[in-house]
C-alpha positions in Angstrom: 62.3 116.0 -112.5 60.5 116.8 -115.5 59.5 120.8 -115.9 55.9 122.0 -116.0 56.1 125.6 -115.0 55.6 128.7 -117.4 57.4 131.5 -116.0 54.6 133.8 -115.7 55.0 137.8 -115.5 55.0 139.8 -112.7 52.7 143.7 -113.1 54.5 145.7 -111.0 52.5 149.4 -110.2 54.9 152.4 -109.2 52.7 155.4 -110.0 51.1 156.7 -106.9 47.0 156.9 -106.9 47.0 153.9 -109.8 43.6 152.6 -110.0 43.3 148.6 -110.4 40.0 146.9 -111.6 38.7 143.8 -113.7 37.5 144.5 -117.0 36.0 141.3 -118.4 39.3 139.3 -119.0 42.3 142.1 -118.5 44.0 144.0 -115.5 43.2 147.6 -116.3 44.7 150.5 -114.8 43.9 153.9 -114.7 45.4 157.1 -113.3 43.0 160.1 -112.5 40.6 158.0 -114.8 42.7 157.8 -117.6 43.1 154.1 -119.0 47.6 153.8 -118.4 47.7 150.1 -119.3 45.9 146.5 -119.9 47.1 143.4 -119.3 45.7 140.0 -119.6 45.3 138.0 -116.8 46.3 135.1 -117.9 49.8 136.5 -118.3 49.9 137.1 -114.8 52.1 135.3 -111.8 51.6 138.1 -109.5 51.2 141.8 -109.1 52.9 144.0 -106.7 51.8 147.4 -105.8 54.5 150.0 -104.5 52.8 152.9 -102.3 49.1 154.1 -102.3 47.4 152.2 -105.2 43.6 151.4 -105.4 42.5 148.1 -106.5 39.0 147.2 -106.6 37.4 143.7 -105.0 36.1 142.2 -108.1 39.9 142.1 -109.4 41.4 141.5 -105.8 38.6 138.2 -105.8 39.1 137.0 -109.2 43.2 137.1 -108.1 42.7 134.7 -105.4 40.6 132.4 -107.9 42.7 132.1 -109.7 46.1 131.9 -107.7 47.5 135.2 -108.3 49.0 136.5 -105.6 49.1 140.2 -104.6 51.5 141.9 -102.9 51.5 145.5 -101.1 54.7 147.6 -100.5 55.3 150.7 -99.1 56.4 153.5 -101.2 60.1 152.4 -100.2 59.8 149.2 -101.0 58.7 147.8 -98.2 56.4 144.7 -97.4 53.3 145.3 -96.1 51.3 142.9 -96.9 50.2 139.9 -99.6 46.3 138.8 -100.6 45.5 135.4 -101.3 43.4 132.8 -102.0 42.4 129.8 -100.1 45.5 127.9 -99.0 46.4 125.5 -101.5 48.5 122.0 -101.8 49.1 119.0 -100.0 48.5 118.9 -96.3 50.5 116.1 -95.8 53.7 118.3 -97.5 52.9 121.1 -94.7 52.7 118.5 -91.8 55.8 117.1 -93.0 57.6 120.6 -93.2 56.4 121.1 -89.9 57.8 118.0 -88.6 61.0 118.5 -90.2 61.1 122.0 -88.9 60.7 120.8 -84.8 63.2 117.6 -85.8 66.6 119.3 -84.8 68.5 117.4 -87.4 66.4 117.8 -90.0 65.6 121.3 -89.7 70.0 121.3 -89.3 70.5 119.1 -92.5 68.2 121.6 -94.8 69.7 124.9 -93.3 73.0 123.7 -94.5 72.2 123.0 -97.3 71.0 126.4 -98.0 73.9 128.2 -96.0 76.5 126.1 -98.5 74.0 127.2 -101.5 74.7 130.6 -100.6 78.4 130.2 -99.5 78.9 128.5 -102.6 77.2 131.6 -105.2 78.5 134.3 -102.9 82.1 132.9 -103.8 81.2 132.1 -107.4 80.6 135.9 -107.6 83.8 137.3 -105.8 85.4 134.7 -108.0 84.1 135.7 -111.5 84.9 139.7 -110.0 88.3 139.2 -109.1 89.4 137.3 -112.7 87.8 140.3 -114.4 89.5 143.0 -111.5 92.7 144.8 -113.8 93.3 146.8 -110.2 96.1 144.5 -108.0 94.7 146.4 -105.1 91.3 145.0 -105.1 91.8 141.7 -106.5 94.1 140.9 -103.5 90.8 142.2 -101.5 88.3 139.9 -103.5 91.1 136.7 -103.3 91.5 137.0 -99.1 87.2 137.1 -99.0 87.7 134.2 -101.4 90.1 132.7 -99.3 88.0 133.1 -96.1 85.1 131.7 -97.7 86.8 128.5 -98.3 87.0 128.4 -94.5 83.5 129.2 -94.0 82.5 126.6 -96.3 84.7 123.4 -94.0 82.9 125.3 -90.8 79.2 125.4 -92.2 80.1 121.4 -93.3 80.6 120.0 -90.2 78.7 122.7 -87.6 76.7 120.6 -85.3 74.0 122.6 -84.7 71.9 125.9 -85.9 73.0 128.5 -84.1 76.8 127.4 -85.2 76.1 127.6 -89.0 74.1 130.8 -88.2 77.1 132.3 -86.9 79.2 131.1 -90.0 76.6 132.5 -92.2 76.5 135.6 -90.4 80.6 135.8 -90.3 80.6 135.5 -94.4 78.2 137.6 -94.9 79.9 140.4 -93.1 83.4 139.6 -94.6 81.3 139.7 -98.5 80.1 143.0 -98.2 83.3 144.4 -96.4 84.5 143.7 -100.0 82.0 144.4 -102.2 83.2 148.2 -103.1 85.9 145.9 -105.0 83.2 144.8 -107.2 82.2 148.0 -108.0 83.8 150.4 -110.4 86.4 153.3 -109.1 84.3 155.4 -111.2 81.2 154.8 -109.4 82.7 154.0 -106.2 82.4 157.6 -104.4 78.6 157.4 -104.9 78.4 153.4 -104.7 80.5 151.8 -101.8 78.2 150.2 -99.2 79.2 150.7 -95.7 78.8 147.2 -94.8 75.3 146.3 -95.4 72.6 148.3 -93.8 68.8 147.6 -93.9 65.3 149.2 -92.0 66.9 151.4 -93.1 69.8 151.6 -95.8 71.8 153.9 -95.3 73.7 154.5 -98.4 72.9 154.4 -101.8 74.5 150.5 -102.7 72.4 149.3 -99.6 68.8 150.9 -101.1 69.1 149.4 -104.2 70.4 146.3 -102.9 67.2 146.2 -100.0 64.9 146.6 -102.9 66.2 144.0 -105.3 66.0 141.9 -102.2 62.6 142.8 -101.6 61.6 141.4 -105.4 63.5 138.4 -104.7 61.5 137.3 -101.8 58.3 137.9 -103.2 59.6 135.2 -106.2 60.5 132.9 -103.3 57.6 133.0 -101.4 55.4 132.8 -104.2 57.1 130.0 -105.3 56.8 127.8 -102.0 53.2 128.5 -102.3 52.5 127.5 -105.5 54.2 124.2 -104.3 51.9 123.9 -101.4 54.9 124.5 -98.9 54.5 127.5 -95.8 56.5 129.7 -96.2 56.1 131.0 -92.5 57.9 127.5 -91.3 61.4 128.1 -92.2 64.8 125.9 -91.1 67.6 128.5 -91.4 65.8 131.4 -90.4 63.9 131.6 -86.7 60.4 131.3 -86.4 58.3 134.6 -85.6 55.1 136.1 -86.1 54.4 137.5 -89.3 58.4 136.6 -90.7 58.0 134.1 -93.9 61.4 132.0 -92.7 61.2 129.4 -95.3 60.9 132.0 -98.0 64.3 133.8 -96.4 66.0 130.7 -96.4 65.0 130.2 -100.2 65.9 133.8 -100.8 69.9 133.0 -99.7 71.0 130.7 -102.5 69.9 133.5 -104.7 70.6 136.5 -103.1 74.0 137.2 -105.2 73.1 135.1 -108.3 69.7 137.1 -108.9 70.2 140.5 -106.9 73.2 141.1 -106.2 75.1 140.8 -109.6 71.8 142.6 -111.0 72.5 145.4 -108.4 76.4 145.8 -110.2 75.2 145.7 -113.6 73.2 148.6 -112.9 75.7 150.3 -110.9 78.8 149.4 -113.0 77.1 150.2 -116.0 75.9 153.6 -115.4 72.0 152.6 -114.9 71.4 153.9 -111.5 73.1 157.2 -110.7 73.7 159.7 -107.8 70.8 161.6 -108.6 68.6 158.3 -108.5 68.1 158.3 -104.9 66.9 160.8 -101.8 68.2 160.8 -98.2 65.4 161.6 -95.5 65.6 163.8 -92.4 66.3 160.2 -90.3 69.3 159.3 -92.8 67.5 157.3 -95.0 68.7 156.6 -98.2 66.1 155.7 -101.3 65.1 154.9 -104.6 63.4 157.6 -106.0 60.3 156.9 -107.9 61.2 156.8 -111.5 64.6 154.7 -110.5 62.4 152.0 -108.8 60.6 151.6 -112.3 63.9 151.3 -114.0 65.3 148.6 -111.9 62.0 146.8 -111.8 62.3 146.8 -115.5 65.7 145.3 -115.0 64.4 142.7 -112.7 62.1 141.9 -114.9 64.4 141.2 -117.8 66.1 139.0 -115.9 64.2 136.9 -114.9 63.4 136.2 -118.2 67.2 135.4 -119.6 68.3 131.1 -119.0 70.4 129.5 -117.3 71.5 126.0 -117.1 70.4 124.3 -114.6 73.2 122.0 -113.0 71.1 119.5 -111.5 68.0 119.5 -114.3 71.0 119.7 -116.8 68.3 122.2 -118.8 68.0 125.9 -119.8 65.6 127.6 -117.9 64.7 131.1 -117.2 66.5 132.5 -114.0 63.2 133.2 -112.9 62.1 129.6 -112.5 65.0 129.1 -110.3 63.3 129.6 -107.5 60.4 127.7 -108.0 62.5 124.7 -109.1 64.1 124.7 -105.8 60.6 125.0 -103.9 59.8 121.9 -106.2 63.0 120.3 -105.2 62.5 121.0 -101.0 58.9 119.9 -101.3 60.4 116.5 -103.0 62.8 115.7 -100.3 59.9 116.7 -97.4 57.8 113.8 -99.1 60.9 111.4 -98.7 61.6 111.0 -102.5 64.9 112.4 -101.7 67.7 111.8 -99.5 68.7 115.4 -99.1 67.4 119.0 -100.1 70.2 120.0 -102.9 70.6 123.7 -103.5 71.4 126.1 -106.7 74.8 126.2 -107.2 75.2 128.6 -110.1 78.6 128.3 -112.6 
């Protein structure tokens, strides 16, 4: 599979009351009418606006032209919504996504591939953790999830039907973040370790950041299965319901520790988020504050722009093509070019 994307850059907007408008061939932005920052648009992928931003229709039109997606949080990082243009690709790829999604062993066959993708990373990291773990305590934590995953991977290999590998999915999941204050510093640990993982909402500190890198990543997926003409509302893994884009949740699994996770304990480990990085609400709460949601978008931005190799392309590529070389590679096996959907499997 020869490579024709550009990895494009993604203009995220934090600063409350940011005004968004078209000036001839740039993004401009303005805060209480002062110019902040141009961009050209042909440096855009996307743009993803965090709390109450204004953007005007001549920009929000010329977007959809020219397939740049838009995304709207809330100002916790929440999705709320995505502009775009006309749908796009093959409608023979869609029908056959749909097909495959109402065949039960289709729609089996690609959710295990992605369950295994994720099994597969998940214990990559643990692994790579507990070889650089100088504390016996915590290593002999990180080896027994290791060891555990070994099982989930046999069970997810030969479960017979979805709501089976579900249930092994769910069962590693829950054993990976029992363990994942071993990944983290004993330094850092008294403001860091996640209670399990928590979401709508987090309720510590580990689980905020972690909700909000996870909230970047599935914009990349989704955006990706668009630009390869794939729904990403028509998922395998994940169940179908309104408004829930399942395919781009399935995408977002085989990268969920290679891309945020690992990002997350960099920061963490490293001193870049702190205590005083995050609020708790009167409902218990716990999240970014503004100016630390700029600083990890920052670091999400930086890296997507550092390579990888890619196993199967046996290439360097930005980790932010990852996902849209695994869109690429879905879409491929939909048509019948391939035999199977094969997922990342990072080294």
């Amino acid at each position: 599979m020869s490579l024709s994307y550009t990895l494009l850059n993604t203009l995220h907007v934090l600063t409350e009351g940011s005004y968004l408008h078209l000036d001839n061939e740039t993004v401009r932005i303005e805060v209480e009418r002062v110019t902040r920052l141009r961009v050209p648009l042909h440096h855009l992928g996307a743009i993803v606006c965090q709390g109450d931003i204004l953007i005007s229709p001549a920009l929000i039109g010329t977007c959809a032209e020219r397939g740049i997606g838009i995304s709207l949080l809330d100002r916790n990082g929440r999705f709320r919504a995505r502009i775009e243009g006309p749908v796009s690709g093959n409608v023979l790829l869609r029908q056959a996504q749909h097909r495959a999604s109402e065949a039960a062993s289709a729609a089996l066959a690609i959710a295990r591939s992605c369950v295994l993708g994720k099994l597969r990373n998940s214990r990559t990291t643990l692994q790579r953790s507990a070889r650089d773990c100088d504390d016996d305590e915590d290593r002999a934590r990180l080896e027994a999830t290791i060891r555990s995953f070994e099982a989930s991977l046999r069970a997810a290999t030969v479960a017979t039907e979805l709501d089976g590998l579900r249930g092994v999915e769910g069962e590693a999941a829950r054993n990976y973040f029992a363990c994942f204050g071993a990944m983290i510093r004993r330094d850092r640990r008294t403001a860091f370790v996640p209670d399990g993982r928590s979401r709508r909402p987090p309720r510590d500190r580990c689980n905020a950041l972690l909700s909000y890198l996870y909230t970047l990543l599935t914009h990349d997926c989704r955006s990706a299965l668009e630009s390869c003409g794939l729904d990403p509302q028509v998922g395998f893994l994940h169940a179908l319901r309104p408004g829930r884009p399942a395919l781009a949740l399935d995408l977002v699994e085989e990268f969920r520790s290679v891309l945020a996770d690992r990002l997350a304990l960099t920061l963490i480990n490293r001193g870049q988020v702190g205590e005083s990085d995050f609020r708790v609400t009167e409902g218990g709460a716990v999240l970014l504050s503004d100016d630390a949601r700029r600083s990890v978008a920052t670091a999400w931005q930086t890296r997507r722009q550092e390579k990888i190799r890619h196993p199967l392309l046996e290439a360097e590529v930005p980790y932010g093509l990852l996902p849209q070389i695994q869109a690429r590679l879905l879409a491929r096996h939909l048509r019948g070019d391939t035999e199977s959907y094969l997922p990342y499997l990072h080294r």
